[in-house]
C-alpha positions in Angstrom: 0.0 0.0 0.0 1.6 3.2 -1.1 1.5 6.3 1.0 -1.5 8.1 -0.2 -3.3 4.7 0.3 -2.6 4.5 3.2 -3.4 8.0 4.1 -6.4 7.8 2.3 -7.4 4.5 4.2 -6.4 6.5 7.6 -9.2 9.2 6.9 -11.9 6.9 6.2 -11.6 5.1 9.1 -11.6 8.6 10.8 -14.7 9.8 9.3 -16.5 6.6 10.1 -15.6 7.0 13.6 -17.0 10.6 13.5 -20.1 9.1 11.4 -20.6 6.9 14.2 -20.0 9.1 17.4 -22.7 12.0 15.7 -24.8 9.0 15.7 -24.3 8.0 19.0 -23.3 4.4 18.4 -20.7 3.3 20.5 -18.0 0.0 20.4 -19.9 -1.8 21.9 -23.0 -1.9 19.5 -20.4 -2.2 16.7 -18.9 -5.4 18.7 -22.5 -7.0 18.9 -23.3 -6.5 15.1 -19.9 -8.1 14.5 -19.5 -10.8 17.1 -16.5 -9.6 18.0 -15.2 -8.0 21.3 -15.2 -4.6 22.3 -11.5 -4.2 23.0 -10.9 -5.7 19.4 -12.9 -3.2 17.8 -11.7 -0.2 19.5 -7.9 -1.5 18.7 -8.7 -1.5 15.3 -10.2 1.9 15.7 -7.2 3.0 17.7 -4.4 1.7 15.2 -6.4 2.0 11.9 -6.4 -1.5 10.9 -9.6 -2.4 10.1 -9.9 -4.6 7.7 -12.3 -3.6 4.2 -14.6 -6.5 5.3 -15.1 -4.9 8.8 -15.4 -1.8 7.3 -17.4 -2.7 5.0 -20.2 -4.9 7.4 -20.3 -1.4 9.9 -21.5 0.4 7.1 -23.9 -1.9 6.2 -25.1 -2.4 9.6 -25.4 0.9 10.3 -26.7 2.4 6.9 -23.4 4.6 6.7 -23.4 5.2 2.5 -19.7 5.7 1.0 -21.2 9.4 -0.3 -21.3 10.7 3.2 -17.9 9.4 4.3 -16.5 10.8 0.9 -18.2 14.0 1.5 -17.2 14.3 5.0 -13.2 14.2 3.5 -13.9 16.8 0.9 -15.4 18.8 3.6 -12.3 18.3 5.7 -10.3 18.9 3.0 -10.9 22.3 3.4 -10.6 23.0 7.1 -8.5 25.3 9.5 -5.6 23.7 11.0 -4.0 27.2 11.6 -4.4 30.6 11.1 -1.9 33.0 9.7 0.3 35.0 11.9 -1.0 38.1 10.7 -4.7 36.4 11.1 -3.9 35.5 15.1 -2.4 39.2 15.8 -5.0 40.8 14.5 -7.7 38.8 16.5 -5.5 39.8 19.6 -5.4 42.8 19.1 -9.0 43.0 19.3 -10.7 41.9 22.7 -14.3 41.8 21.5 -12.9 39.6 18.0 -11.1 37.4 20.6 -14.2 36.9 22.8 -16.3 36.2 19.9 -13.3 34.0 18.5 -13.1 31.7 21.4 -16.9 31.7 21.7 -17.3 30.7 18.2 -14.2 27.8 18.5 -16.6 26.9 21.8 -19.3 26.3 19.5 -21.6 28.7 21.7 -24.8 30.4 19.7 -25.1 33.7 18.4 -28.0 34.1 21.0 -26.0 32.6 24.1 -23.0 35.1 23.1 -25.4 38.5 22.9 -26.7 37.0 26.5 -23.7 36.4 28.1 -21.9 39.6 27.2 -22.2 43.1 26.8 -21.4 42.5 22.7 -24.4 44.5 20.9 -26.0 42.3 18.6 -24.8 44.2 16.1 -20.9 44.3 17.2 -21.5 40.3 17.5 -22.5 40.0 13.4 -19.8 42.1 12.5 -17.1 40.6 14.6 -18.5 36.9 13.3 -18.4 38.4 9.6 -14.6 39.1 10.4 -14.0 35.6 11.3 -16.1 34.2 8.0 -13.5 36.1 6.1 -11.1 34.6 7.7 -12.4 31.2 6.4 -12.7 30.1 10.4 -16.3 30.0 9.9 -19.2 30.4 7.9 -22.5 32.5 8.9 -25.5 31.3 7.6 -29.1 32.2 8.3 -30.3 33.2 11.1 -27.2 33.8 12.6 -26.1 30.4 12.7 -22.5 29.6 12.8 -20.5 26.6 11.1 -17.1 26.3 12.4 -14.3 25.4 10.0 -12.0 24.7 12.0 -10.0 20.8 12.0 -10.9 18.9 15.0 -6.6 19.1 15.2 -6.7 22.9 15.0 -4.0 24.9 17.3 -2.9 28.1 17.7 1.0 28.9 16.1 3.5 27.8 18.8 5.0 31.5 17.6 1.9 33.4 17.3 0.2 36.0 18.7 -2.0 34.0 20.6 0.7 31.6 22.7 2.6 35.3 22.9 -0.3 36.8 25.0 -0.7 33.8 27.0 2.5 33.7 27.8 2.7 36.8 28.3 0.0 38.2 29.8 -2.4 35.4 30.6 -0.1 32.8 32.4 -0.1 34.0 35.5 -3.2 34.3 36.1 -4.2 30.5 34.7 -1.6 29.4 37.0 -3.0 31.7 40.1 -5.9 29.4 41.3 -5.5 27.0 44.6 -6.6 23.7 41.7 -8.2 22.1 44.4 -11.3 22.2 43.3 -12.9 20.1 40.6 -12.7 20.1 37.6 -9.3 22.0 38.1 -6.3 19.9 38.5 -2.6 21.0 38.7 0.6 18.5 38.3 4.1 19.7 38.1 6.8 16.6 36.9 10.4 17.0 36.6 12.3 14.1 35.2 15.1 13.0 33.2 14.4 11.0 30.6 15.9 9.4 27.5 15.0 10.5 24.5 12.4 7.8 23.3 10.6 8.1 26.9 10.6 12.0 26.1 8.9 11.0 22.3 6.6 8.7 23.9 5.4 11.5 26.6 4.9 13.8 23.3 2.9 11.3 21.6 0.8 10.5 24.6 0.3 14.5 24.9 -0.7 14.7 21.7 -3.0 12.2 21.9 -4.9 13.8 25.1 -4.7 16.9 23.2 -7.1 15.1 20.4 -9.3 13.2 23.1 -10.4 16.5 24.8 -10.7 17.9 20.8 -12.9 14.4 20.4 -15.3 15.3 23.6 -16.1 18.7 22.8 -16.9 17.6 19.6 -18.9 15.5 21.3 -20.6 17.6 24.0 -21.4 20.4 21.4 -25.2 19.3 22.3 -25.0 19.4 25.6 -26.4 22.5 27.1 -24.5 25.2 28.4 -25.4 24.9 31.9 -24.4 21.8 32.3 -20.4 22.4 30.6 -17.5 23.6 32.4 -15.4 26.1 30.1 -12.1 24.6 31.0 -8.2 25.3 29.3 -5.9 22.6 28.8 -2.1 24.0 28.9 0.3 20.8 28.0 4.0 22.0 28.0 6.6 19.8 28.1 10.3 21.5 27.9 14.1 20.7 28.2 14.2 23.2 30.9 15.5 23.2 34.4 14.9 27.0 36.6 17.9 29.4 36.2 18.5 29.4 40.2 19.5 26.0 39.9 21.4 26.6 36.7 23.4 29.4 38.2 24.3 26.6 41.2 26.1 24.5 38.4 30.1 23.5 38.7 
């Protein structure tokens, strides 16, 4: 199988997992249709090696066509992944755009953001308008917003956004006790080789994409019942400069 194959192969099994979460069928259903076990069908999942004839029999099962799957890659063909750098500055240098940025990426409605903020309704449609140009979204009738962002989306590790944080917003992220749920605070040193340091990566990475996966999920949940929550993963070759300056 020859690299686009494989890719190719890769994002099919993607969008059927995506088909089936929207439809709200989990492993274990597509164990039962299959006769198989539910650890077997989520390693497949997991490792994208299900075979055509698996593939092929959840489809069936479930009435999941080709077209939609097919569709669902074109669609995601043309997805964010990133913005620009002159795109991220000039959404921080605007506080309203950034509020209605975030609220957008949060999948709130144009209602719920004209009702939890001061925005006018009219500064709201404008700011959203931006973002459509942008290509982040796309405003349709009735103020309803379609996000264009790739589950994977994140901000530039250079940007203007990470800048901000870092330089403005870290300090207070990092001033709460965390002893309260759902915040939770761990600070790790170690020294590590340099495959256990590529396997904490990947396993960042990989949460990184889980917590993508459940708001994806939870986008139907109502907003009473969500936390807004930030997940900061940082992992450097770092050690503080008070020990540093202790050195032989």
């Amino acid at each position: 199988m020859n690299g686009y194959e494989m890719s190719l192969s890769l994002q099919l099994h993607d969008a059927l997992k995506t088909q089936l979460r929207q439809q709200r069928i989990t492993y274990a259903a597509v164990a039962e249709k299959l006769v198989l076990s539910e650890a077997t069908i989520k390693r497949d999942f997991s490792r994208g090696t299900l075979s055509v004839e698996r593939f092929g029999t959840i489809c069936d099962a479930f009435s999941i066509s080709m077209n939609v799957l097919t569709e669902a890659l074109d669609s995601r063909a043309q997805l964010v992944a990133e913005l620009s750098h002159a795109q991220e500055k000039a959404i921080v240098a605007n506080p309203k755009l950034w509020l209605v940025s975030i609220c957008a990426l949060n999948q709130w409605t144009f209602t719920e953001i004209v009702e939890r903020y001061t925005l006018t309704a009219t500064e709201v449609t404008r700011h959203l308008l931006t973002l459509d140009k942008m290509g982040i979204l796309e405003m349709h009738a009735e103020n309803r917003i379609r996000l264009k962002l790739a589950r994977n989306f994140r901000w530039l590790p250079d940007g203007a956004f990470i800048q901000t944080f870092r330089n403005t917003l870290a300090k207070e992220f990092l001033s709460g006790s965390f002893n309260d749920a759902p915040d939770s605070f761990r600070l790790v040193f170690g020294s590590l080789a340099p495959a256990s340091v590529a396997l904490v990566r990947e396993r960042m990475l990989a949460l990184a994409d889980e917590l993508a996966t459940l708001h994806a999920r939870d986008s139907r949940v109502p907003k009473a019942l969500k936390h807004s929550v930030t997940l900061a993963l940082v992992l450097r070759e770092w050690e503080p400069s008070m020990f540093g300056q202790m050195q032989r």
